[in-house]
C-alpha positions as CSV (number, residue, x, y, z in Angstrom):
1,X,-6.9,133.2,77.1
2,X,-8.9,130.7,75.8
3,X,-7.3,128.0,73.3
4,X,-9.8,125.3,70.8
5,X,-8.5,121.8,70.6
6,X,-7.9,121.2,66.9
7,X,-11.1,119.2,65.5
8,X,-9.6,115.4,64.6
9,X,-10.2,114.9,60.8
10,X,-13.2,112.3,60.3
11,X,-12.0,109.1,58.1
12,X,-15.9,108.9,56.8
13,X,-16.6,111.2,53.5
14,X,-18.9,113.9,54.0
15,X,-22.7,113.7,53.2
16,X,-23.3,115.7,50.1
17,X,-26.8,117.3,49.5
18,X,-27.1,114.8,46.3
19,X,-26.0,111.9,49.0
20,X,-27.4,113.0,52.2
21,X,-27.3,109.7,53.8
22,X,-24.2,108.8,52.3
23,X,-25.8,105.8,50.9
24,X,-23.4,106.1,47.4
25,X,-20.2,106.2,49.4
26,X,-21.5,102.5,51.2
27,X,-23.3,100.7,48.2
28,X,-22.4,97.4,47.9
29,X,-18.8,97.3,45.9
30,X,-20.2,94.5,43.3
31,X,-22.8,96.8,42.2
32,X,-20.6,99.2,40.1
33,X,-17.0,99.3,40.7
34,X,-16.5,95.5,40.9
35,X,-18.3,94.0,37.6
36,X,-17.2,90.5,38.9
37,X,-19.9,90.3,42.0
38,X,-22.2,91.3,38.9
39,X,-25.0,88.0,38.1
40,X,-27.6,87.5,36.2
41,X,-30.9,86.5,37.9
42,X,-32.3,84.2,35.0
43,X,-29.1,82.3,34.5
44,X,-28.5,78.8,36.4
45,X,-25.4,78.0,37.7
46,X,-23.1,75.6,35.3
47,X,-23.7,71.9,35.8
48,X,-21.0,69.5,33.9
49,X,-23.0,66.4,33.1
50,X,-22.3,63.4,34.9
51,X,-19.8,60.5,33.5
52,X,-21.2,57.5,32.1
53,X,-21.1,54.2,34.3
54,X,-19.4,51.4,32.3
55,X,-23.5,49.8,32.6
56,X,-25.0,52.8,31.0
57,X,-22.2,52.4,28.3
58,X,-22.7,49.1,27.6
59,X,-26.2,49.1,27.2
60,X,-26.0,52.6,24.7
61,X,-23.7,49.9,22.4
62,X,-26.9,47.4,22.8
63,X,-29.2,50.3,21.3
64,X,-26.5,51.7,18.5
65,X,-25.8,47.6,17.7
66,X,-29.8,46.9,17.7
67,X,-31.0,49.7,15.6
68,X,-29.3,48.3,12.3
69,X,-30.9,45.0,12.8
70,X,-34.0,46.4,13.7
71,X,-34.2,48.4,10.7
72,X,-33.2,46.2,8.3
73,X,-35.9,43.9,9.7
74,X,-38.8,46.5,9.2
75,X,-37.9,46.6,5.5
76,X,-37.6,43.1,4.9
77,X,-40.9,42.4,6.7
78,X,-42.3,45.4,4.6
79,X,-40.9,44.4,1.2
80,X,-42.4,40.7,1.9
81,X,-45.6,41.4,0.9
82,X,-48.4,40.8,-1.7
83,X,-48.1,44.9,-1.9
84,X,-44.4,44.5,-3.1
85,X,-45.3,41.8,-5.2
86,X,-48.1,43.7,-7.0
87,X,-46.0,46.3,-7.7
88,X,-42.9,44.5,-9.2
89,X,-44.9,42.2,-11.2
90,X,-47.1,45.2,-13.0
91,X,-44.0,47.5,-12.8
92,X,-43.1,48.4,-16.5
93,X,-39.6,46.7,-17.6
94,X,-39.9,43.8,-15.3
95,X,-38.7,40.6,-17.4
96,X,-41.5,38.6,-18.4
97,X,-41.7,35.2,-18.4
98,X,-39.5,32.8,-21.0
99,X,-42.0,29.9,-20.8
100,X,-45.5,32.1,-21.1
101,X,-46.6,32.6,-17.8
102,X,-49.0,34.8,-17.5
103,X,-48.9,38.3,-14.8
104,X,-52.0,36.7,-13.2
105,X,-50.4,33.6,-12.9
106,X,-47.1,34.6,-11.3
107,X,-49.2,36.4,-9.0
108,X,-51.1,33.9,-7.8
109,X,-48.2,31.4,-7.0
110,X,-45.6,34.3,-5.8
111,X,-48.3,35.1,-3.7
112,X,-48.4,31.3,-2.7
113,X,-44.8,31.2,-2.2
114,X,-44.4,34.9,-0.3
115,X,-47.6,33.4,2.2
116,X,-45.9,30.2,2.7
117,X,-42.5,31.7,4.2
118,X,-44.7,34.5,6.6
119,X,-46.7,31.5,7.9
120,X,-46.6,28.4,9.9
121,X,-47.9,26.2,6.8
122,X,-46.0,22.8,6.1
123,X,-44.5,21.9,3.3
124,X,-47.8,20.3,1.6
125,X,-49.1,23.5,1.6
126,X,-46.3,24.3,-1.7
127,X,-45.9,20.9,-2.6
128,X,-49.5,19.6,-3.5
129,X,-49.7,23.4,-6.3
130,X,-50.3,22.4,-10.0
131,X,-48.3,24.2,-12.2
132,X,-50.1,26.3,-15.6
133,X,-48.5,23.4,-17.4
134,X,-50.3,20.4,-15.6
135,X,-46.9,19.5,-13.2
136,X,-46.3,20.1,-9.9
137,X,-45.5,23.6,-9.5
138,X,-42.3,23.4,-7.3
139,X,-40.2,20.5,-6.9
140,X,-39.2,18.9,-3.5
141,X,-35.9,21.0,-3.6
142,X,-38.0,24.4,-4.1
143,X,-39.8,23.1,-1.3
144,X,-37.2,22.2,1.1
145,X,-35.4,25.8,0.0
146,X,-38.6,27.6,0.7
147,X,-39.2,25.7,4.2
148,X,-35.4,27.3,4.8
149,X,-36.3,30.5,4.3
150,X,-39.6,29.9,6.1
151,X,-37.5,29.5,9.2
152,X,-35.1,32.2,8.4
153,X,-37.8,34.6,8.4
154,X,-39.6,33.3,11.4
155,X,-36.4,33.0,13.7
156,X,-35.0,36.5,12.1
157,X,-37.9,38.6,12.9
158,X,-38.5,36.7,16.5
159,X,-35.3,38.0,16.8
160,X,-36.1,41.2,15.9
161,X,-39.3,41.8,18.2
162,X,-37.2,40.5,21.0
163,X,-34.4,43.4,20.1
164,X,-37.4,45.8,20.2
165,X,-38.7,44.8,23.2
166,X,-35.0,44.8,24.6
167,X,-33.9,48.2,23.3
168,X,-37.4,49.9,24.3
169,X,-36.7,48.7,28.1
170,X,-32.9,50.0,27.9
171,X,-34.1,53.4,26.3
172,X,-36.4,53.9,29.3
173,X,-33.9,52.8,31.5
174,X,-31.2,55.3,30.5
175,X,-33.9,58.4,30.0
176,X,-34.5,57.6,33.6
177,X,-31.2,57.4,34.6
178,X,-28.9,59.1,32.5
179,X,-31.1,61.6,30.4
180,X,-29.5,61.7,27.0
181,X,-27.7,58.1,27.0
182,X,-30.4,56.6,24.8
183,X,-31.0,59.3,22.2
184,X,-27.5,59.8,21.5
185,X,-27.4,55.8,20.9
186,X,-30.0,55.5,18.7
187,X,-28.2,58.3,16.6
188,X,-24.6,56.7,16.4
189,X,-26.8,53.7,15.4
190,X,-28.4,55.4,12.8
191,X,-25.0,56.6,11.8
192,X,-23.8,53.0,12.0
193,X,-27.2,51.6,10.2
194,X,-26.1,54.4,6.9
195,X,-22.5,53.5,7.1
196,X,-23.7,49.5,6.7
197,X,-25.6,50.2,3.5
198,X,-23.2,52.0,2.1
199,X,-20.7,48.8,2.0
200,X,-23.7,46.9,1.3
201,X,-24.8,49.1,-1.6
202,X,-20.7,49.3,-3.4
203,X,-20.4,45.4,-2.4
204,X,-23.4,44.6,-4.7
205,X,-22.8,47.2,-7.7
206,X,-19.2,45.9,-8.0
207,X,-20.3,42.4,-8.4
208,X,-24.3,41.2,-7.6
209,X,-23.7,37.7,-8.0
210,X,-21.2,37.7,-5.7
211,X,-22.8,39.6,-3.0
212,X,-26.1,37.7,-3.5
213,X,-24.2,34.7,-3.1
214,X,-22.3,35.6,-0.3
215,X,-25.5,36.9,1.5
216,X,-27.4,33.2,0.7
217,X,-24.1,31.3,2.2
218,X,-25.1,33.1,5.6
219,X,-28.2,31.8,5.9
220,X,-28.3,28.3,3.5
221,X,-25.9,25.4,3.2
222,X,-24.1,25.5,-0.6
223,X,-26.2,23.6,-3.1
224,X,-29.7,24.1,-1.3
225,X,-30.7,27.5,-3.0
226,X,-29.5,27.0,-6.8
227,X,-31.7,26.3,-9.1
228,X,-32.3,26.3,-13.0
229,X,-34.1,28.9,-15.0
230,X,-36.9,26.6,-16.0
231,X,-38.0,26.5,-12.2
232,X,-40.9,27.7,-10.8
233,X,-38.6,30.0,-8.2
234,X,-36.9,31.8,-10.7
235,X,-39.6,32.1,-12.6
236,X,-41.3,34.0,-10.4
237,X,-38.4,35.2,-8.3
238,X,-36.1,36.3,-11.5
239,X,-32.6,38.4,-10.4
240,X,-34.4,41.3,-11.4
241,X,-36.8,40.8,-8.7
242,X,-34.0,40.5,-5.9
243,X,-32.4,43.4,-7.2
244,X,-35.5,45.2,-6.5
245,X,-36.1,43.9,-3.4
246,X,-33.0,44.8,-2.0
247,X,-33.3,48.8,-3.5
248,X,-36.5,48.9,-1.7
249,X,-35.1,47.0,2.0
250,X,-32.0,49.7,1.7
251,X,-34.5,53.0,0.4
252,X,-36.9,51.9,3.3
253,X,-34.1,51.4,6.2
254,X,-32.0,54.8,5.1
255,X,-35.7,56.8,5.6
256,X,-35.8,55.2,9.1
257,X,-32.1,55.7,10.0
258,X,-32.6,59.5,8.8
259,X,-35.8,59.4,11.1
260,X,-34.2,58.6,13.9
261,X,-31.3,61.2,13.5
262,X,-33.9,64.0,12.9
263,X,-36.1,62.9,16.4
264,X,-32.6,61.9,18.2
265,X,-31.3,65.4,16.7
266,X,-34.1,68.0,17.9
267,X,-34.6,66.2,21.8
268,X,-30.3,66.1,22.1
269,X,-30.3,69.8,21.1
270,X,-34.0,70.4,23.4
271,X,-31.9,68.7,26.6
272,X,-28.8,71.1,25.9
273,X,-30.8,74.5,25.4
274,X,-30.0,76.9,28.8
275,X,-32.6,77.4,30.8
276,X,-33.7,80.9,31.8
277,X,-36.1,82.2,34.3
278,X,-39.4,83.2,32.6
279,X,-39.0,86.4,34.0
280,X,-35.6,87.6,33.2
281,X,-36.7,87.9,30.0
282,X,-39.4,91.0,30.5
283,X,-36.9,92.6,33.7
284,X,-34.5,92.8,30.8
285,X,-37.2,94.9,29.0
286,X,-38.2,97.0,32.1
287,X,-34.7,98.0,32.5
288,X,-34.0,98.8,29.0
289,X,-37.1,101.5,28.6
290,X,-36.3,103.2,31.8
């Protein structure tokens, strides 16, 4: 009598005609049942952008605490011109003269007087002008005042170009560095440049003399830029004139602040778009019409 040992049951499924190599049974578990070993081929791996150095900080406050100055320097350099002057004196509503000077005449000696503060001429060069009237044309304290503002100018926009040629070296620094650092610095400075005109603008419609005052005691010593309205400067240069040379510094300064913010804007929002693989894009597409 013959007896069959019992056939040990196998641990490994079966190999189904629709499976004949098993091959469903041993796929890789993160290709269906476990969605967590799922990735997507086009993505990079996260990358948390590195900490600022206290150096790379400081110098982002040089660019935000230059931009205001260097603004307000283009439009003051831009507004001291024969264009300006042009424009304000044939400008309908301007306030003509009391004592019958002519258009023609103010321009010629506010062009005199604008060309002797952008230029390295000495005093003589105001002092020696005939007036319409058959007088000197400015008196030795116009002179002296306008010799002040000659340096004011010359030191304030040496200044300036030494802030641009500063804050163009720190910008390349920091995009070589610290990719990023410089444009969002030159936005919080355009930020900071708005946020200046604004007090500048309500200072000087709540009270004009007081912030044109307040603005000449920064820059002249008391009793040096006051004159009477019979002289040549305020002839020329009447309040209505500074009034609107300081609309057109602001107007020309808040177009370059909003400038920057739109440049600063699109390359911040260019460095912190996700990159993708060019091709994941058009696998996407294979897989979707099959």
């Amino acid at each position: 009598m013959s007896t069959s040992a019992p056939v040990p049951a196998s641990s490994e499924p079966a190999a189904s005609a629709e499976d004949p190599g098993g091959c469903l049974a041993a796929s890789n578990p993160g290709s269906a049942g476990d969605s967590r070993g799922a990735r997507d081929p086009g993505a990079e791996p996260a990358r948390s952008l590195p900490r600022r150095t206290v150096v790379q900080r400081l110098l982002q406050a040089v660019l935000a605490l230059s931009l205001p100055v260097l603004l307000l320097g283009l439009g003051a350099r831009l507004v001291a011109t024969p264009v300006f002057l042009q424009l304000e004196y044939h400008r309908p509503g301007f306030p003509a003269d009391h004592w019958g000077m002519s258009t023609e005449e103010r321009m010629t000696f506010g062009s005199y007087g604008m060309d002797y503060i952008m230029n390295l001429a000495p005093p003589e060069y105001l002092g020696g002008l005939v007036s319409p009237e058959g007088g000197l044309a400015f008196t030795p304290a116009e002179v002296s005042h306008m010799s002040d503002v000659q340096h004011v100018m010359h030191w304030g926009l040496m200044s300036a170009l030494v802030l641009l040629v500063v804050s163009v070296l720190v910008g390349w620094w920091l995009h070589r560095r610290a990719p990023g650092a410089a444009s969002a610095a030159w936005f919080a400075g355009a930020w900071l440049t708005v946020a200046l005109l604004v007090v500048a603008c309500v200072a000087a419609v709540l009270g004009w003399q007081n912030f044109f005052a307040a603005f000449h005691s920064l820059f002249f010593s008391s009793g040096t830029w006051t004159f009477s309205i019979s002289d040549t400067l305020i002839r020329l240069y009447p309040t209505q004139f500074w009034i609107d040379a300081a609309i057109a510094v602001a107007l020309i300064t808040l177009v370059g602040a909003f400038a920057v913010m739109l440049v600063t804007t699109r390359r911040r929002r260019r460095a912190a778009a996700p990159r993708t693989a060019p091709w994941a894009g058009g696998r996407g597409r294979l897989r979707s019409r099959t």
